[in-house]
N, C-alpha and C positions, 0 to 999 in steps of 0.2 A: 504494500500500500504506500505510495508518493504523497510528497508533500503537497503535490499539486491534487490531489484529489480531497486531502481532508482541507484543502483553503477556504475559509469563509469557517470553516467547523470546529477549529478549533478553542479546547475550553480546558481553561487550569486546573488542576485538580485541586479539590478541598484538602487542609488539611485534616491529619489525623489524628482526631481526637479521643480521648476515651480513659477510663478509669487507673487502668496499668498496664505493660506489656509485659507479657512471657517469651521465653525459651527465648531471652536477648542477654540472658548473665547479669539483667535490672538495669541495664541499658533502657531508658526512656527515647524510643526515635520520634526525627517527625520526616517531614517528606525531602526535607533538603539532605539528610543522610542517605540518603534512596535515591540521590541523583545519578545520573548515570548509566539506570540499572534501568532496566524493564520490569515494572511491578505490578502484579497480579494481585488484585483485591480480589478476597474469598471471604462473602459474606456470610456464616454461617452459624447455626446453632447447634447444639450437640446432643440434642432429642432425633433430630430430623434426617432419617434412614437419606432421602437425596442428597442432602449435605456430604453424609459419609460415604456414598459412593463416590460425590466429587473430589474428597482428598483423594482416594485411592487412585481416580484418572487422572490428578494433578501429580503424580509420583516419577512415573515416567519424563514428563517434561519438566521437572524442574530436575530430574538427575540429568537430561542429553543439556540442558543450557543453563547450566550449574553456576558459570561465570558470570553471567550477566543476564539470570530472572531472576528477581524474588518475590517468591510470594507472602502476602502478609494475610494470614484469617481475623480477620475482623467478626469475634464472637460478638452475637447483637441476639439475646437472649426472649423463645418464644415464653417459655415457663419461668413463673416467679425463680425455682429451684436453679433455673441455670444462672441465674445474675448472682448465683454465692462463688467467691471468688476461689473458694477452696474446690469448691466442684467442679468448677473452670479447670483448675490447673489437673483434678484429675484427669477429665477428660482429651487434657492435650496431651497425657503422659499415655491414658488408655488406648487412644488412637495414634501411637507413634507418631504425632505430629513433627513435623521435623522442618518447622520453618515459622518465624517469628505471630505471635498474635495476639495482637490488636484486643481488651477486655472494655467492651461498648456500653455495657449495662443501659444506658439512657437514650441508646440507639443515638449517639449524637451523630456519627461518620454513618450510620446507615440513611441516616437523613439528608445528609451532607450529597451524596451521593444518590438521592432519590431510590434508593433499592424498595422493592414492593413485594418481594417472596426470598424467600428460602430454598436451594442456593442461587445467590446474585455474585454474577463474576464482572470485575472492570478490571480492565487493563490500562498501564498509564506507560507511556512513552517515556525516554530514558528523560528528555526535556521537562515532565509534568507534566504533560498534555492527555485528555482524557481520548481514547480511541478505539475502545472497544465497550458493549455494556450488554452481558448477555445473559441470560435467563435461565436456570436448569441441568439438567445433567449433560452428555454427552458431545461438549464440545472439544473435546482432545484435540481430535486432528485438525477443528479450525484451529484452536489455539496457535501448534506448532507451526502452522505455513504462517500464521499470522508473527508469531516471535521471531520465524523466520526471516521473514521481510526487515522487521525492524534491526533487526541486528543488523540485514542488509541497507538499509538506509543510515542507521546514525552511527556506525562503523566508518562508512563512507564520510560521514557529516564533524569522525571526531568527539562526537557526541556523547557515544560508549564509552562506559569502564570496564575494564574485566577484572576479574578479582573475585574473593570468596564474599557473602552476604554476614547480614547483622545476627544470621542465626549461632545461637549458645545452646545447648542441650542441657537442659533442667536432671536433678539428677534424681536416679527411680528409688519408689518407697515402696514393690512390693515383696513379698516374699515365697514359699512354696507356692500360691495361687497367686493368680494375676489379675484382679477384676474378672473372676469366675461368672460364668452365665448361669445355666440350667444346672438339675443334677436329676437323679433317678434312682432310686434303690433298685440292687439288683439281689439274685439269691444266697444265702447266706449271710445277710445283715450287714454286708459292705456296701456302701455309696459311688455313682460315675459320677463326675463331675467334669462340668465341660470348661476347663482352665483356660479361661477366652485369650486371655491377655500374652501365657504361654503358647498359644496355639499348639494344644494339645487335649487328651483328657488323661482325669488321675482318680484313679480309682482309690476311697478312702477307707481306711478302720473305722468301723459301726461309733467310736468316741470322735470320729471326723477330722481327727489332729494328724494320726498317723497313716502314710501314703503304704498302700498295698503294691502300687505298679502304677507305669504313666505308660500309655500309649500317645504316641508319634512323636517324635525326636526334637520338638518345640521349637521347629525353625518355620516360621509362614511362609506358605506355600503350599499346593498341590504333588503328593504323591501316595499311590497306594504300595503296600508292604506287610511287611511282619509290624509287630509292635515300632521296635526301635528308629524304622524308617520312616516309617508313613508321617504325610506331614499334611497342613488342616491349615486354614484361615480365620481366626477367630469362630471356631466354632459355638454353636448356644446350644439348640435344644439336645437332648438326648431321650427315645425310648427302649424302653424292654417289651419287646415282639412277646409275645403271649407263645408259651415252649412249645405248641403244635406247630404255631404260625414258621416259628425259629426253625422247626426240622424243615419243613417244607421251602424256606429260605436258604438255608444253610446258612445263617446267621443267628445272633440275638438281639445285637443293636441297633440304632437307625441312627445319625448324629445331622443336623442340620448343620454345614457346614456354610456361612452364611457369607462370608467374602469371597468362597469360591464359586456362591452358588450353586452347590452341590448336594446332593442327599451321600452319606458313608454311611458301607454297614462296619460290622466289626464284630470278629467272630470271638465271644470271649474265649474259648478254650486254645487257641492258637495266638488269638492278638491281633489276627491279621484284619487290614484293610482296605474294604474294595470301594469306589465309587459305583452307586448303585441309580442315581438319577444324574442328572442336568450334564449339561456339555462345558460350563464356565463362563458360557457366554450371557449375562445379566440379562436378563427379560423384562420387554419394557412395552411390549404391545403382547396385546391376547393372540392365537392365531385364528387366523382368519380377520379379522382387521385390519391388517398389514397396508400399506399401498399394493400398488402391482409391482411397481418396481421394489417391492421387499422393503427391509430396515436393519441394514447391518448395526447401527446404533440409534442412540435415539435421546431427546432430552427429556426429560422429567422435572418437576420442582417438589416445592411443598405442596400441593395437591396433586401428584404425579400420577399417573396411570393409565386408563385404556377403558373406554365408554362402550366398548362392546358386552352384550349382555353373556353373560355365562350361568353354566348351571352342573346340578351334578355328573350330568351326561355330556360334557364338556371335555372330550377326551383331547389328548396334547401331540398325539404321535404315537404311533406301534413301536419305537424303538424310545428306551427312556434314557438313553444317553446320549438322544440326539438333539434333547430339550431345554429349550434356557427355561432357568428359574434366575428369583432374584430376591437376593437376600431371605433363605429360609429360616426362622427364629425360632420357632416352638414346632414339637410334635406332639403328640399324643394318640396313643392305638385305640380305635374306635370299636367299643363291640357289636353295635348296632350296624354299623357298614363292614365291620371285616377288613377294615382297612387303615392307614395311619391319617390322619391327617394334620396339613401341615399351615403353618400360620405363616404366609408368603408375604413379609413383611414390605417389602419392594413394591410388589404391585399393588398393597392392601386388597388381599385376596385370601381367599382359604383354598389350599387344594386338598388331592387324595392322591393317596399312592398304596398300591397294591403288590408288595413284596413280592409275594407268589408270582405274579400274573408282568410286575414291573411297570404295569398301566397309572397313567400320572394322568390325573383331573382336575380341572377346576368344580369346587365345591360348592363356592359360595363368595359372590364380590364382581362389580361391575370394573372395577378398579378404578373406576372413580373413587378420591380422598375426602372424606367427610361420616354424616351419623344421617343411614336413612335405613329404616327398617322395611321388614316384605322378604318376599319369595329373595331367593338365592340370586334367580337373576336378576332382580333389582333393587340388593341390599350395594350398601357403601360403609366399609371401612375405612379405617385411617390407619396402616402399620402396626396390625393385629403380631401382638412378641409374646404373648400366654396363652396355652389350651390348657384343659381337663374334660375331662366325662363325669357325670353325675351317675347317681347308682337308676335313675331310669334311661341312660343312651344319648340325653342329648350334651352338647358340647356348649361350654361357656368357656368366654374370650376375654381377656385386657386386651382392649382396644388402644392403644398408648398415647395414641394423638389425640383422641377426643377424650383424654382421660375416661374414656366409659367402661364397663365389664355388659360384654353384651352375651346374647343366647343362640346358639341354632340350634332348633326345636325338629326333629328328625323324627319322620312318622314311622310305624309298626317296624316298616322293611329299610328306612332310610335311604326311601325313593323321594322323599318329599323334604323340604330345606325354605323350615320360616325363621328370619332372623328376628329377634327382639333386643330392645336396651332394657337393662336391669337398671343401670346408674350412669349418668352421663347425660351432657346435650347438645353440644358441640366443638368445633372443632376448638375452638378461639376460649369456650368453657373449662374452669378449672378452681381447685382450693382444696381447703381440709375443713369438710362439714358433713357429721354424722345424725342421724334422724330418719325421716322418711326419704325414700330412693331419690323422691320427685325433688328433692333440695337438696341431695347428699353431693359432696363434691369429691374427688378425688385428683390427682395428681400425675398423670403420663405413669398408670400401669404397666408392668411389664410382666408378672408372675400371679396364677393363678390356682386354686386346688378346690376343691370339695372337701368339706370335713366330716366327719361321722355321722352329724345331726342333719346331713341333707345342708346346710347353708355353705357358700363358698369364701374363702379366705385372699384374700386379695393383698399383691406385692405392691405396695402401692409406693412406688420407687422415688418420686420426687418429693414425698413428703416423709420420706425415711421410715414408714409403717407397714403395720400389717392389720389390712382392713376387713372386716368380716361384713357379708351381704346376706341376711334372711330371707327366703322368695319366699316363705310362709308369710311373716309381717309384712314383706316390703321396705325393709329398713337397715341402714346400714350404721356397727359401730368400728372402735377400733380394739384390736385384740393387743398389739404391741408398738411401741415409739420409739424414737432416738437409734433407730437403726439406718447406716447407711448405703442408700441407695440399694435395695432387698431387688433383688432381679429375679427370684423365683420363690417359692414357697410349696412345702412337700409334706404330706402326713408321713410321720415315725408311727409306726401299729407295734415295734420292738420291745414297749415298755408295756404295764400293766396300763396304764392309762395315754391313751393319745398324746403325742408331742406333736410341734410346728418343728420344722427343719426349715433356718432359713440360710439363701443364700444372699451373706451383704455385700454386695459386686465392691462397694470401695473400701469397705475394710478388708477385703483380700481373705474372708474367711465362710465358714457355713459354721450357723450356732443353734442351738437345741432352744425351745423355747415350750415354757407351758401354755397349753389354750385356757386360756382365764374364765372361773365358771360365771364370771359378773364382765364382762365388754364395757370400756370406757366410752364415755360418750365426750366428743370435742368436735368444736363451733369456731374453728378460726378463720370463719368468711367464705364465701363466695369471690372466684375472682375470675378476670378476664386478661386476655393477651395483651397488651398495652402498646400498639401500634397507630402512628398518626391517622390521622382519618383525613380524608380528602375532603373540603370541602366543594359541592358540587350545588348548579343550578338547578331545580324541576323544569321538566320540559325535555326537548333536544339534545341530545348528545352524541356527538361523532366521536369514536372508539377507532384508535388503528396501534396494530400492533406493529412496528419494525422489523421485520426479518432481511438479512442478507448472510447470502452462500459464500460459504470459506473460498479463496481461492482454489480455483480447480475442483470445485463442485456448482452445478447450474441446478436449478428448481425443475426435479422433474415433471413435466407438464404431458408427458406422450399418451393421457390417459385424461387429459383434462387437470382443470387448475389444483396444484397439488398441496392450495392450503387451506385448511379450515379454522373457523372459533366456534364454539361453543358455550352460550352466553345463560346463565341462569340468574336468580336474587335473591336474597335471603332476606328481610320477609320476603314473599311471591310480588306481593304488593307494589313493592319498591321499583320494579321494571313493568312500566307500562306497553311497550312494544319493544322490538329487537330483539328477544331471547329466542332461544333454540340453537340448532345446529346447524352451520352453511358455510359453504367455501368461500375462498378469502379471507383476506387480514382486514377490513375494513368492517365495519355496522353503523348504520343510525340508530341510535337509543332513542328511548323517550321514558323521562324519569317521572315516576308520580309527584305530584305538588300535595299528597295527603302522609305521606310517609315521612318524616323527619331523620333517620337515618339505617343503615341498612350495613351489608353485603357484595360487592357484586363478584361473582364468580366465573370467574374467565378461564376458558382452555385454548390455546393457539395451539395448533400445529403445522408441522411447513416439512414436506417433501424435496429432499435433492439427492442428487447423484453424480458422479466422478464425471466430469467433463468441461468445458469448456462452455460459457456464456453463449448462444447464438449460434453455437456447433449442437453434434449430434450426440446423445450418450452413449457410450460403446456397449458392446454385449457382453454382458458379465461384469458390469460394470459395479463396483461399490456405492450401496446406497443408503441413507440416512434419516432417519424420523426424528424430526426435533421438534420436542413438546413442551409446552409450562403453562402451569396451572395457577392462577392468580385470585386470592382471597381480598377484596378491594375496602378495608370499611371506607364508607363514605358518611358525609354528613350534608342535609339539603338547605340548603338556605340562598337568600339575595345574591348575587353578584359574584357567587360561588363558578366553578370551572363549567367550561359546555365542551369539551375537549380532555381527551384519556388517550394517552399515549404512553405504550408500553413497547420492554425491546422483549424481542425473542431471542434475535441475535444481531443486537443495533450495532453502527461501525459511524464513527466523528471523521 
C-alpha cells in the first residue's frame, strides 16, 4: 500500500492510555517508544473465545517480523471480573502472551480508537499513522502482505527501525498444575485432570495432591503417541466413555483438545493417544452454508458464528477427521443419545459425537452468539465451556457469555432438542445475585454438575463461586466463595457423604469442598457491560460496513454479490424497517422515535479469493469468509448520528 493511495486518509494515532502495562519489566510506554516499528493494536478481553483464537493467529506473524512488529493487546475488559488487575496479569501468563499489554479498565484507548466489538485489530505505520482497522478473527494473511508492504515502503523511506521490541517476560507463578480446566473421576478413586496451562493431563491420588502419571510430554502442540509423547493444546474437557461404550471404542477417554481443535481419545491401560475427530482446521461456518467458492478461513468477533439452522440430524461428514471443529471445551456422555456431547465453544454450538460409529453432529445452536430459547434449530448460544446430565437425560449448560446455565430438554428417544434458560438474560447481562432465577445473576460460567438432590451446582468463575440452581423452586443460592476462578465442578460419591471437587483454574489447584446443608444467600447487584452507547437520531439511518480484500485477494462475485448483513434489534421495537438478511454492505434503517435506547445487532460478511482485482480467480484457488458480528448499544435522542459506519476490514 503507497503513500499515494492513503493521501487525503491519513490520521494520527491516539495515544495510549490506560491503567498499567504488562510483560514491559514496569516499563510504562507511550506511542513515541513505538516509533519506528509497525504496531498492531489487539483489542481484547480474556473471557472472549474470538479474542483467543486471534493471539494464536497473531503468533506466526509476529515471530517471521520479529524486528520490526509489535504488537501491543490492549485489554479493555467485557466483565466487571476482568478489570481486577490480578486476573489480568493471570490471564496474560495463562495465555502465553508474549508481547506487551496495554491494562484499559475505562476503555479509554478502546474509545480512542472507536473499537465496537471484540477482537478489534488497528495497525499503525512505523510514522503513527493509522492504516488499517479490522474487525474479527481470520485476518493473518491480510495482515502479512499488508506488514509486508510497509516494511517495503518505510525501509525505502528510512522510516524503519529494526531491533528487538518493549517486550519483558513476567515471571510464572504456577506449579505441578497450570490453570487446570476440566477433570473426571475415573475407576478406582483417582482423578484426570486436564492441566490446561501444561498442555497435558495428570492423572491425581483420590487426596488430589499427589500425581499418579501425566500423559503427553507438556510441550503445545499436536501429536499422537504413547503417554510420554503425545502432545495436546490447552486441552479442557475430559470424559469417561461408559466401559461397554470403551470396549467397543477401544478407548476410555474423550479429551477436548480445544486449541487444536480436536477430539483425543486415550486408552488408559496403554496411555496411548489417538486423534479421534476434527482435522485442526478451526471451524467457523456450518456446512452447507459455505459460499461456492468454499472458506478456507474466515473472520468471527464477539458474536461470531454461522446463521445456518442446525439440528440433531445435522451430520458433518462420513469421515471425522476430515472435520473442522473449533474450540471444543466441555464433554459429557449422554445416556439418553448414546453419545458424547460436546460444548463447541467457537461456534456457540453443541454437537455429538458417536465413538462407535465416529459420526460428529450438530446438536443444538444456530451459531449465532447470544440467549434465544426453542427447538435446537433455532436456539442461540454464547460459548457454551460446561455440560452434565441430570438423573432424567436431559443436558444443562454454562453458557459463559450470557453468564446463563441453560437446558436441553431431550425427548423419550433424544430425537427431539428444546433448549431453555434456567438463569441468565443476556449477553451484555451479569452480577452476583441469588433468589428467584428470574433476578438471579451470575458471572461468565464455565463449570457445571448435578448434585444428588436433582439441583445443579454451578462454576460460577468470575465471581470466584460455586453457585447452586433449584429447578424444583426456581431459585438460585451460593454453596461456596473466595475461590479462584473455579473452571469446573465434580461430585466426590468416595466419602460417606457427598463432597464438591472443585477445580480453581488460578490457584493452580483442585480442593474438596462440603455441600453446605443451609446455601448462602448474597445480593451484590445486578450488573451490565459498560460500553459507550452511541448516540443516534429516530428516523433514517444509513448503515455501511467497510470491507476491503488483502492484496492479492478480489471479492469473489462469480456467483453473485458475495457480501451480506444481517440486521436485527434488541428491543424488536427499536428497528422500525431495514432488519433481516440481504447482500451487501450497505442498508437504510429506520429507527423508532418510541424506543429510547436499545441494541442493534449487526452480522457482515464479505466473500474473497486468491486473485487479482479485475482478473479472473484461478481454479483451486484459496478462498476466505470474513465475518463480525456487532452488538451496537445505542441511545435515541435530538441531533444524535443518522450515519453507522463500521470496518470489516477498513484500510486509511
Amino acid at each position: 500500500m503507497t503513500e499515494t493511495v492513503r493521501a487525503g486518509y491519513r490520521v494520527r494515532a491516539s495515544e495510549l492510555e490506560g491503567r498499567n502495562w504488562l510483560n514491559t519489566g514496569g516499563r510504562q510506554l507511550n506511542l513515541e517508544d513505538l516509533r519506528g516499528k509497525i504496531v498492531l493494536l489487539d483489542f481484547w478481553t480474556f473471557c472472549c473465545i474470538n479474542c483467543l483464537h486471534v493471539l494464536d493467529e497473531l503468533r506466526p506473524l509476529e515471530e517471521k517480523f520479529s524486528d520490526v512488529l509489535v504488537t501491543v493487546g490492549v485489554h479493555s475488559p467485557k466483565f466487571e471480573h476482568e478489570a481486577d488487575p490480578v486476573a489480568l496479569a493471570a490471564a496474560v501468563e495463562r495465555y502465553e502472551i508474549h508481547h506487551p499489554v496495554l491494562d484499559d479498565p475505562e476503555l479509554l484507548t478502546w474509545q480512542a480508537y472507536t473499537a465496537r466489538a471484540w477482537p478489534t485489530l488497528v495497525v499503525l505505520d512505523p510514522e503513527g499513522y493509522i492504516v488499517a482497522h479490522l474487525s474479527g478473527e481470520g485476518h493473518a494473511a491480510g495482515l502479512e502482505s499488508l506488514v509486508a508492504e510497509l516494511v517495503e515502503e518505510h525501509e525505502a523511506k528510512g522510516t524503519l527501525h529494526r531491533g528487538d521490541g518493549p517486550y519483558v517476560p513476567a515471571e510464572p507463578t504456577a506449579g505441578d498444575l497450570r490453570f487446570p480446566g476440566k477433570v473426571t473421576a475415573l475407576p478406582g478413586g483417582t482423578f484426570l485432570v486436564a492441566d490446561t496451562g501444561h498442555h497435558r493431563l495428570v492423572e491425581l491420588d483420590a487426596d488430589l495432591a499427589g500425581v499418579r502419571r501425566t500423559i503427553g510430554d507438556g510441550t503445545k502442540g499436536w501429536q499422537d503417541g504413547d503417554a510420554g509423547t503425545a502432545r495436546f493444546n490447552e486441552p479442557q474437557g475430559v470424559a469417561l466413555l461408559p466401559a461397554d461404550v470403551a470396549e467397543k471404542a477401544g478407548y476410555d477417554v474423550v479429551v477436548a483438545d480445544t486449541v487444536n481443535h480436536r477430539l483425543r481419545s486415550v486408552n488408559l491401560a496403554t496411555g496411548a493417544v489417538q486423534t479421534i475427530a476434527g482435522n485442526g482446521v478451526q471451524r467457523l461456518l456450518d456446512a452447507g452454508n459455505q459460499t461456492k467458492a468454499g472458506a478456507a478461513s474466515a473472520g468471527s468477533g464477539e458474536a461470531a458464528g454461522d446463521s445456518a439452522p442446525s439440528d440433531s440430524s445435522d451430520l458433518l461428514g462420513a469421515d471425522p477427521l476430515n472435520i473442522s471443529l473449533s474450540s471444543p471445551w466441555d464433554l459429557v456422555w449422554s445416556s439418553k443419545l448414546q453419545r458424547l456431547v460436546i460444548a463447541m465453544a467457537g461456534t456457540h454450538q453443541i454437537f455429538s459425537f458417536d465413538p462407535v460409529t465416529g459420526a460428529v453432529a450438530v446438536l443444538a445452536g444456530t451459531g449465532l452468539e447470544g440467549l434465544l430459547d426453542g427447538g435446537a434449530s433455532a436456539a442461540w448460544f454464547a460459548q457454551s465451556s460446561g455440560l452434565a446430565e441430570d438423573g432424567d437425560g436431559n443436558l444443562w449448560v454454562a453458557d459463559s457469555e450470557t453468564s446463563a446455565l441453560r437446558r436441553l430438554n431431550l425427548d423419550g428417544t433424544g430425537g427431539s432438542v428444546q433448549v431453555e434458560t434456567a438463569v441468565g438474560t443476556g449477553l451484555f447481562d451479569f452480577g452476583f445475585r441469588d433468589g428467584d432465577a428470574s433476578v438471579a445473576r451470575l458471572q461468565h460460567p464455565l463449570g457445571v454438575a448435578v448434585l444428588p438432590d436433582g439441583s445443579v451446582a454451578v462454576a460460577d468463575t468470575y465471581n470466584g463461586a460455586v453457585r447452586r440452581y433449584d429447578p424444583v423452586t426456581g431459585t438460585v443460592s451460593t454453596l461456596a466463595r473466595g475461590l479462584s476462578e473455579p473452571s469446573d465442578v465434580l461430585v466426590d460419591n468416595s466419602a460417606a457423604e457427598p463432597l464438591l471437587i472443585v477445580v480453581e483454574s488460578n490457584r493452580h489447584q483442585l480442593v474438596r469442598l462440603p455441600i453446605p446443608k443451609e446455601a448462602q444467600s448474597v445480593d451484590e447487584g445486578a450488573r451490565q457491560t459498560q460500553r459507550p452507547k452511541t448516540a443516534v437520531e429516530a428516523g433514517p439511518m444509513s448503515l455501511t460496513v467497510r470491507f476491503a480484500a488483502p492484496k492479492g485477494q478480489k471479492l469473489d462475485d462469480r456467483w453473485g454479490d458475495p457480501t451480506q448483513l444481517k440486521i436485527s434489534a434488541s428491543p424488536e421495537g427499536l428497528l422500525v424497517s431495514g432488519g433481516g438478511t440481504a447482500t451487501g454492505l450497505t442498508r437504510e434503517l429506520v429507527l423508532s422515535d418510541t424506543v429510547t435506547e436499545g441494541v442493534l445487532h449487526i452480522t457482515a460478511r464479505a466473500a474473497a479469493c486468491d486473485g487479482e482485482p479485475g482478473g479472473e480467480i484461478p481454479d483451486h484457488a484459496a478462498c476466505h469468509m470474513y465475518q463480525q458480528d456487532w452488538g451496537i448499544p445505542v441511545v435515541l435522542q435530538a441531533g444524535g448520528e443518522s450515519e453507522l459506519v463500521l470496518d470489516l476490514r477498513g484500510l486509511d
